[in-house]
N, C-alpha and C positions, 0 to 999 in steps of 0.2 A: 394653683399655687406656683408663684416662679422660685425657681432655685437655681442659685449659681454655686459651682463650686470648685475648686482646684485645688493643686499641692503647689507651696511655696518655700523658698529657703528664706531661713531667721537670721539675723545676724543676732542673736543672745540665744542664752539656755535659759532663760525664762519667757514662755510666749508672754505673758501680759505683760512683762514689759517693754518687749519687742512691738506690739500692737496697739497701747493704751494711747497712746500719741494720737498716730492716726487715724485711730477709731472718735475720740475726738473731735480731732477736726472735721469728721463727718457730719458732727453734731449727734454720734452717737454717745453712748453712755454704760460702762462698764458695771456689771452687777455684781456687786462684791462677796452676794452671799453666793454665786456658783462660780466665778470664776476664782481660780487659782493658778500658781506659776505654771501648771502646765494643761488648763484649759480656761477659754477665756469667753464669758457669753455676754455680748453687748445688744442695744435695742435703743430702741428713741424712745424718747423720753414721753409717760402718759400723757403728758400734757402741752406736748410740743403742738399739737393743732391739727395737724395732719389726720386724715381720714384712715379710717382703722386695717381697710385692704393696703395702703399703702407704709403702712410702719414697717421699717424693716428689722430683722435681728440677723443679728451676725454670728456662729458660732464657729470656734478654731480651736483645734486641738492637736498634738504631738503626731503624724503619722510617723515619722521616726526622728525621736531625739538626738541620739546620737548623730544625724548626719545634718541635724537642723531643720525637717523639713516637717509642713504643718500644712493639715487639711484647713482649707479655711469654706465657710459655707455663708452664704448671704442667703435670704431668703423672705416672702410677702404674699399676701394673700393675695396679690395680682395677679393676674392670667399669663401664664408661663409663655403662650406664644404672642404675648402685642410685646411690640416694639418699642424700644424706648422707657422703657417703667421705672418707677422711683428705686427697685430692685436690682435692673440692669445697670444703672446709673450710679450707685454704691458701689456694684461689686466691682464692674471699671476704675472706679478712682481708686478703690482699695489695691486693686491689683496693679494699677500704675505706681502709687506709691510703693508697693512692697518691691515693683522692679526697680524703682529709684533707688532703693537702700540695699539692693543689690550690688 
């Protein structure tokens, strides 16, 4: 299973709103019945076409609010050590954007 993961600063005090954008534009898709303002779980969509090891979900949550900062975790049933995976490939753009809005 590959997993990415790291701590990020938010610029809001609600993570889904900070993240709903550019989760997004990934073409990913916000699940409304578990996320809420202060945890937010996104995934591709059933029917996007993509083969089921590489769908990826995204889960983010408050590591600490008060200073804005938020675990963010990408993750896929892909092989954690190949290079290049539809996994590693999210969690990069994810993390380039969030230093943008830095």
């Amino acid at each position: 299973m590959a997993l990415f993961s790291w701590i990020t600063s938010v610029d809001s005090d609600v993570l889904l709103e900070a993240l709903a954008e550019p989760l997004q534009q990934l073409g990913l898709v916000v699940d409304p019945s578990v996320s809420s303002p202060s945890q937010v779980l996104a995934a591709d969509c059933p029917n996007c076409g993509l083969p089921m090891a590489q769908r990826v979900t995204v889960l983010a949550s408050w590591n600490c609010s008060r200073s804005r900062e938020a675990q963010l975790e990408v993750r896929s049933s892909e092989p954690q050590l190949r290079q290049g995976t539809r996994c590693q490939q999210i969690a990069e753009q994810l993390q380039r954007r969030q230093s943008q809005q830095a």
